[in-house]
C-alpha positions in Angstrom: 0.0 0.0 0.0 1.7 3.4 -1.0 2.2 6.1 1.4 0.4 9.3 1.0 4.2 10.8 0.0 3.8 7.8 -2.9 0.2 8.7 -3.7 1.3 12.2 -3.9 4.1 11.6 -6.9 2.4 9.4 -8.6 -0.5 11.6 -8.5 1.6 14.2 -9.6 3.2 12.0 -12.2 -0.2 11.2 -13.7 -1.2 15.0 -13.8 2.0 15.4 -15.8 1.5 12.8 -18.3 -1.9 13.2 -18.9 -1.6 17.4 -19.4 -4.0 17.9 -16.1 -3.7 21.7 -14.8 -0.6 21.4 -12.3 -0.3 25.1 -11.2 -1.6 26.7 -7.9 -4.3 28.3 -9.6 -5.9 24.9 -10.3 -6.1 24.1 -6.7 -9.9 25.7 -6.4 -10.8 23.1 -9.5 -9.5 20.4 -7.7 -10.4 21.2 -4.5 -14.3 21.2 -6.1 -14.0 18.1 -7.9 -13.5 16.1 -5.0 -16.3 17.4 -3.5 -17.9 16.7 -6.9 -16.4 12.8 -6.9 -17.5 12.4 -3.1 -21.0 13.6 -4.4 -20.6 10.6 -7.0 -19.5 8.1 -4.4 -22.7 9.2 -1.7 -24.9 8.8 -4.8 -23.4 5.2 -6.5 -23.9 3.5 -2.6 -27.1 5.2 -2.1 -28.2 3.5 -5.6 -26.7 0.2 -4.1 -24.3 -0.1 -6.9 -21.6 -2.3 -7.0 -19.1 -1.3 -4.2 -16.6 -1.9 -6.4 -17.6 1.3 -8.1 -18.4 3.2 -4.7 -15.0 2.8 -4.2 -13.5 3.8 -7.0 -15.6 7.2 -6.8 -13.7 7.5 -3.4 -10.2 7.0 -4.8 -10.9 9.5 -7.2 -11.9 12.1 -4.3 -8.8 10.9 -2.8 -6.6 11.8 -5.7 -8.2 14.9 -6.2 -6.9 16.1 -2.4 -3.9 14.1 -2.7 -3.2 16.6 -6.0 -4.4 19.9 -4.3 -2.5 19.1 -1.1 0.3 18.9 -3.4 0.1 22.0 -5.1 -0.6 23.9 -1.9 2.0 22.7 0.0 4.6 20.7 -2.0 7.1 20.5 0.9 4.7 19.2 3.4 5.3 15.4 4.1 2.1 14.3 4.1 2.7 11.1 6.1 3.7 13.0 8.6 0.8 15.5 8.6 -1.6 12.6 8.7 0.0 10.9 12.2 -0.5 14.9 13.5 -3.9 14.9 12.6 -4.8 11.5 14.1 -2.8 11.9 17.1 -4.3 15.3 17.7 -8.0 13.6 17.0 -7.1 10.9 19.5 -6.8 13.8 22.2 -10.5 14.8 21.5 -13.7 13.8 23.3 -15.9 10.9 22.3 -17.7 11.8 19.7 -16.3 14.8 19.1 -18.2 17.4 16.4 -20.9 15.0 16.1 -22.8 16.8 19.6 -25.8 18.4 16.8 -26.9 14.5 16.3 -27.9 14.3 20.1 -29.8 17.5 20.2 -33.7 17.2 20.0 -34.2 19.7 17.3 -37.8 19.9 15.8 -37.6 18.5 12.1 -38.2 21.4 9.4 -41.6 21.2 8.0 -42.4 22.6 4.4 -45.0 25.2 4.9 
């Protein structure tokens, strides 16, 4: 399994080779497409498609921030970010960020 360092030159190897935009000001474009791919990937396992697929939708949002995280920072060891981030998550409360689920909030009603 590659590291996200790996993920992050081959993804930028593949932006390369297949002419993608590999500038900073491509970062917003990327930045939306993931969201756009992760929209694709809610919508294929909502549709009970083949997970196969599902996952590949993923991946794809996963490339997409690989690529931006690479053009925004190009220095930044990104293995290294991502044991910050999880240690720093592992200090949080339980269910941290997720509190709104627990309220009792009326449901909106169309009027």
């Amino acid at each position: 399994m590659p590291s996200f360092e790996e993920a992050k030159k081959k993804v930028g190897e593949l932006v390369v080779a297949k002419g993608f935009g590999n500038t900073p000001d491509e970062i917003p474009k990327k930045l939306l497409f993931a969201f756009i791919e992760l929209g694709e990937a809610g919508d294929s396992w909502k549709k009970s498609k083949p997970t196969e697929e599902t996952i590949e939708e993923l991946i794809d949002v996963i490339f997409y921030v690989v690529d931006a995280a690479r053009l925004i920072a190009p220095n930044t060891n990104l293995d290294d970010a991502f044991e910050r981030k999880l240690a720093k998550n592992h200090t949080r409360p339980h269910r941290y960020g997720e509190g709104f689920r627990d309220k009792n909030v009326p449901p909106v009603t169309s009027s």
